[in-house]
N, C-alpha and C positions, 0 to 999 in steps of 0.2 A: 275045550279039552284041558283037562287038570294036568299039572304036572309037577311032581316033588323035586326036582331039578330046575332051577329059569333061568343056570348059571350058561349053560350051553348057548341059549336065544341071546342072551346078554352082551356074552363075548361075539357071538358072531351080527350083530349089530354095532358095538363099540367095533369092529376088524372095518362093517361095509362105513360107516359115518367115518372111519379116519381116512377111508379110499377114497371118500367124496371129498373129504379137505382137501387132500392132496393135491386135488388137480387146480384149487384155487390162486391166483395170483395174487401176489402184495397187493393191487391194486381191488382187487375184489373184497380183502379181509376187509379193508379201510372204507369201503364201501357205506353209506347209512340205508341203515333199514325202511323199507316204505312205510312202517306203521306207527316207527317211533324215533325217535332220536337217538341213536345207539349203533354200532356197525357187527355184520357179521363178526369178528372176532366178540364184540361183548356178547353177544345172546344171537341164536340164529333164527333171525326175526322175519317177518312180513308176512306172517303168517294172517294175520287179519285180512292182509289184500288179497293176498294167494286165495281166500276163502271166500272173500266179498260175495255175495250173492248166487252163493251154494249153499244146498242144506248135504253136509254128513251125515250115514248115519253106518253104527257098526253091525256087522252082521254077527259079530259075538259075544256083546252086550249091550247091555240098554243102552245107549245110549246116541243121544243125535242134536246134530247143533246147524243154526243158520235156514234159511230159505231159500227156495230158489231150484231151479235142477238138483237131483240128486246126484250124489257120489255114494256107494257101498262098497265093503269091503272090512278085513278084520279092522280091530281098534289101533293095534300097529301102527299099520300099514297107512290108517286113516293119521295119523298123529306124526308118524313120518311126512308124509305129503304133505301135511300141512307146513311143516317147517323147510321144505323143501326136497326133498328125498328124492328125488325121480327114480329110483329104483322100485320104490312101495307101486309107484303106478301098476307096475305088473298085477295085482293083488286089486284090484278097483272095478269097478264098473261104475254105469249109469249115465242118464243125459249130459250128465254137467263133467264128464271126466275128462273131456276134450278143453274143455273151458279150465279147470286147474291144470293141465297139461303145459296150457300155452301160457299160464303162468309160473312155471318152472324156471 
């Protein structure tokens, strides 16, 4: 779906990502990432484990990544999950959605 507006999806992604900050503790920001050396406050990382041995693929463009149980669902919502988002979960299906769930 084309849209001449991406300002509206924008802002109400930037609103749900600063509600998931929110509920973070100090102890979480300082946290390191499982996939790399660096803590949630630098980059909201772990996105390679959260993935580990799933294959994605988007239901609204080409594209797909990894092996393993599928996950489907927009590209979003796919790119949200990955970096943690448990809200995108709503938006997902397939074998392996259970399996990135429990790494949330």
């Amino acid at each position: 779906m084309a849209t001449t507006n991406p300002w509206p999806l924008i802002h109400a992604e930037r609103e749900a990502l600063a509600a998931d900050l929110a509920t973070l503790t100090g102890e979480q920001w300082a946290t390191r990432s499982l996939c790399a050396d660096w803590t949630v406050r630098d980059v909201l990382g772990g996105a390679k484990q959260r993935i580990a041995g799933l294959t994605l693929r988007s239901t609204d463009t080409d594209w797909s990544t990894g092996s393993g149980p599928e996950v489907t669902g927009p590209h979003l919502s796919l790119v949200l999950a990955m970096t943690g988002r448990s809200t995108a979960l709503a938006d997902l299906s397939g074998d392996g959605l259970d399996t990135l769930r429990s790494r949330m």
